[in-house]
N, C-alpha and C positions, 0 to 999 in steps of 0.2 A: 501838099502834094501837087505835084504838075498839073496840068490841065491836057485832055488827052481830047481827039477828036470823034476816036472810037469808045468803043467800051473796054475800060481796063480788063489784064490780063494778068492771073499769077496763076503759080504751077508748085507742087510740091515734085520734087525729082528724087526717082530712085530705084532700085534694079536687087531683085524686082520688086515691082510696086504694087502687085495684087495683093490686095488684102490690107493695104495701108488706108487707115482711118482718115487722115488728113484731112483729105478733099468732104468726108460725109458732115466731121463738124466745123470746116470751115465753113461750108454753103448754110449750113443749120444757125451759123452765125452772122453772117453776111445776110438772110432773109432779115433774120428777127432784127438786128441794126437799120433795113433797107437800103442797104449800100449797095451801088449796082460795082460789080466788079465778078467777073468771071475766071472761076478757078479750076485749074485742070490735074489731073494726076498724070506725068508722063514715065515712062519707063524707060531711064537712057542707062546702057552698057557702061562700066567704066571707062572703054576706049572713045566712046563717043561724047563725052560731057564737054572737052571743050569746046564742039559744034554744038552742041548744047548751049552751052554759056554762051555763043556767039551769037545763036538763033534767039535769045532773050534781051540781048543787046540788039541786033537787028529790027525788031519785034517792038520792042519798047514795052515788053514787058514792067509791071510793079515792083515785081518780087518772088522771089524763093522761097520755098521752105526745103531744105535740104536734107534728106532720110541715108541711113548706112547704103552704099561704100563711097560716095560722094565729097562727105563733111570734110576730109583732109584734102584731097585735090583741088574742092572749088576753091579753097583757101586761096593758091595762088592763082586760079583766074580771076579776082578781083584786085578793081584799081587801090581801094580805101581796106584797110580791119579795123577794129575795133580793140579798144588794147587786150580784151578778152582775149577777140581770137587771132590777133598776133600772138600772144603766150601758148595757146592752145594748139596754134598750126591748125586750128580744123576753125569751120563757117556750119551753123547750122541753116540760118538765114540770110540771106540777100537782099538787103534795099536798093533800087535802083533811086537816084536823088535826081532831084529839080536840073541837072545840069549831064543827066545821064549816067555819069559815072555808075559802076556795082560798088556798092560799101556790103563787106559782110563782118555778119557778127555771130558771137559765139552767147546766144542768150544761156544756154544750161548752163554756163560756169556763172553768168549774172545772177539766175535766180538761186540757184546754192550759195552765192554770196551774201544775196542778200539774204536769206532764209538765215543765215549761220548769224549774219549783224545783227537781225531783230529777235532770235530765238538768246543770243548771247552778248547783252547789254556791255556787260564789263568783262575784262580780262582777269584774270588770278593774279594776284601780290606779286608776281615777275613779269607782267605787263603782257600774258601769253596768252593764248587760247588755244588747248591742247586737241586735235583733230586723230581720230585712230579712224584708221582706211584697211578696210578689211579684204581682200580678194585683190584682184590684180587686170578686172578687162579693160581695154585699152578705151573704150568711151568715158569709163567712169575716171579713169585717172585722167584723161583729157579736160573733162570737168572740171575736176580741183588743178589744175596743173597751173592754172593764172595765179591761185588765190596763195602760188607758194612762194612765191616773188613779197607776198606780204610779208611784213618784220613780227608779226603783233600773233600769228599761226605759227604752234609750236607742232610737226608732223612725227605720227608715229604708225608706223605700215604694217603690215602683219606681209606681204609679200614685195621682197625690195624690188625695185627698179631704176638703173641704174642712173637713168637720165632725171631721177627726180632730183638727185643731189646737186645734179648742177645749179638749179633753182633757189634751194632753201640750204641755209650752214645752219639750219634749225632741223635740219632731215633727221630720225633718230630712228635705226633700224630694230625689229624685234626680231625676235625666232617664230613666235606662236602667234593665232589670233588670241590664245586664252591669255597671252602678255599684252595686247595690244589695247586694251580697256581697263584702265585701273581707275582709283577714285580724282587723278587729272582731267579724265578724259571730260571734254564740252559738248563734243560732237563727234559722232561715228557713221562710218559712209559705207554701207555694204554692197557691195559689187559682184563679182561672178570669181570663178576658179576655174578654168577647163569649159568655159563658155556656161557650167550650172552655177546655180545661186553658191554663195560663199554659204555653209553651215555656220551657222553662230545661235549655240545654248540662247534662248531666251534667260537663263538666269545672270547671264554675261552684264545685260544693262542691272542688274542689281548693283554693281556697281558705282554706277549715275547717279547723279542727284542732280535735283531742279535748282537752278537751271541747265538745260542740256538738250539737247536735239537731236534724234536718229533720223539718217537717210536712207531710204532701201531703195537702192537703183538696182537691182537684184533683177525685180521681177514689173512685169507692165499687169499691174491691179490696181483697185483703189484704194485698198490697205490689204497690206501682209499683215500675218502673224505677228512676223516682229514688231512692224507698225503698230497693231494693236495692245500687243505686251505695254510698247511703251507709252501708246495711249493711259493704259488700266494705270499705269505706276506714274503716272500725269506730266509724261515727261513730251515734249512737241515732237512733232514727226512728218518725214515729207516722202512722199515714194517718186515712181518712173512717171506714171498719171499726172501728178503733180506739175512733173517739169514739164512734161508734155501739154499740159491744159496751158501751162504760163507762156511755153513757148510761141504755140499759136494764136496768145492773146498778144502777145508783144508784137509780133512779123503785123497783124495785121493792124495795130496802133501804128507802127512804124511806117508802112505803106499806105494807111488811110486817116492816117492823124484823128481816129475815131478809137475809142476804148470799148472794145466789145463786151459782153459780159460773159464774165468767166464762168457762171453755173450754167447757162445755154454752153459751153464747151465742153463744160466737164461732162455734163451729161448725153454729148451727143458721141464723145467717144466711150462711156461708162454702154452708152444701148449697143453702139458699132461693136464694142468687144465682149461685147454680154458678160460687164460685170458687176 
């Protein structure tokens, strides 16, 4: 990282931003690291984020952490994406580089990629890895939206969307969630319906066998039900927490070339949400 004359500065942005964890296990992590760097929670309008984004360029800001309704906008006020978040149109995070520039990146579609590569070693006898996506909010499909561009993910949606097909000639539409999981399925992504959690029968992963991996981007816990279901039937599982722990470990690797420890994060957003 650059060399700075002040004391570094990042900020997590978002509107509105009371009540956002960020900033309590960022700093919980930046102590226990002793990295001097100063993080702030700002609340910018969505009309105000490009003065926003200008004021961090001005500033010489480190970095971003980017919270809803932001993630799609900052997309285009950055110089560099990430081939993430070029696929994804949205930026959760913001590195500013040694030469100024903003590069942003879209780490939640990273860390579901990678969770899906190590959770699911090998493909099925057609070279495929069959993904069932259950609900339809527009974060969670952003997420997997990079990973449909892959040849090797074979997609099947319980609610269509129209601009997935452009993506994948492997898009395979269903009618039902109760179609959307049969004994192909590798990996299932539960998301919202009408902004609540998708309903999905716990006996649904009966289905599953090991190897296989459920996602619940549902709900911001550190295990769901259904998380735990598929704990009990031994199958691997990742929820919102998850991506959220990893997100904040990554922004801050990326801005201070330092790997913070992910159980100081986990836990300081598990005390900030009392769960």
């Amino acid at each position: 990282m650059f060399d700075s004359p002040i004391q570094p500065i990042a900020c997590v942005m978002g509107h509105p931003i009371a009540g956002n964890p960020t900033q309590f296990a960022v700093e919980r992590a930046l102590a226990a690291a002793d990295i001097d760097l100063r993080f702030l929670s700002l609340d910018v309008p969505p009309e105000q984020l490009p003065d926003a984004i200008g004021g961090v360029r001005a500033m010489g800001f480190w970095g971003v952490i980017l919270a809803e309704p932001h993630r799609q906008a900052a997309a285009a006020l950055c110089d560099q994406l990430s081939d993430e978040a070029q696929a994804a149109e949205r930026v959760d995070v913001i590195e500013r580089t040694d030469e100024g520039q903003l590069w942003g990146h879209y780490f939640g579609s990273l860390s579901i990629a990678t969770a899906i590569e190590r959770a699911i070693r090998e493909p099925d006898a057609r070279g495929k890895i069959t993904i069932s996506v259950l609900g339809n909010c527009p974060a969670m499909l952003a997420a997997v939206r990079p990973l449909m561009a892959r040849g090797h993910y074979r997609w099947r949606v319980s609610e269509f969307q129209p601009y997935m097909s452009e993506l994948s000639q492997e898009l395979h539409e269903v009618d039902s969630v109760d179609q959307a999981i049969d004994e192909t399925t590798a990996v299932v992504i539960r998301g919202t319906v009408d902004d609540e959690p998708c309903e999905v029968p716990e006996t649904l992963l009966d289905r599953l066998s090991d190897p296989a991996l459920v996602i619940d981007l549902a709900e911001m816990t550190s295990t769901s039900p259904l998380a735990r279901y598929a704990a009990q039937r031994g199958l691997q599982s990742m929820t919102r927490l998850d991506l959220l722990v990893e997100l904040t470990v990554r922004a801050l690797g990326c801005w201070t070339e330092q790997t913070p420890e992910e159980a100081i994060i986990r836990e300081a957003y598990e005390e900030y949400l009392e769960i």
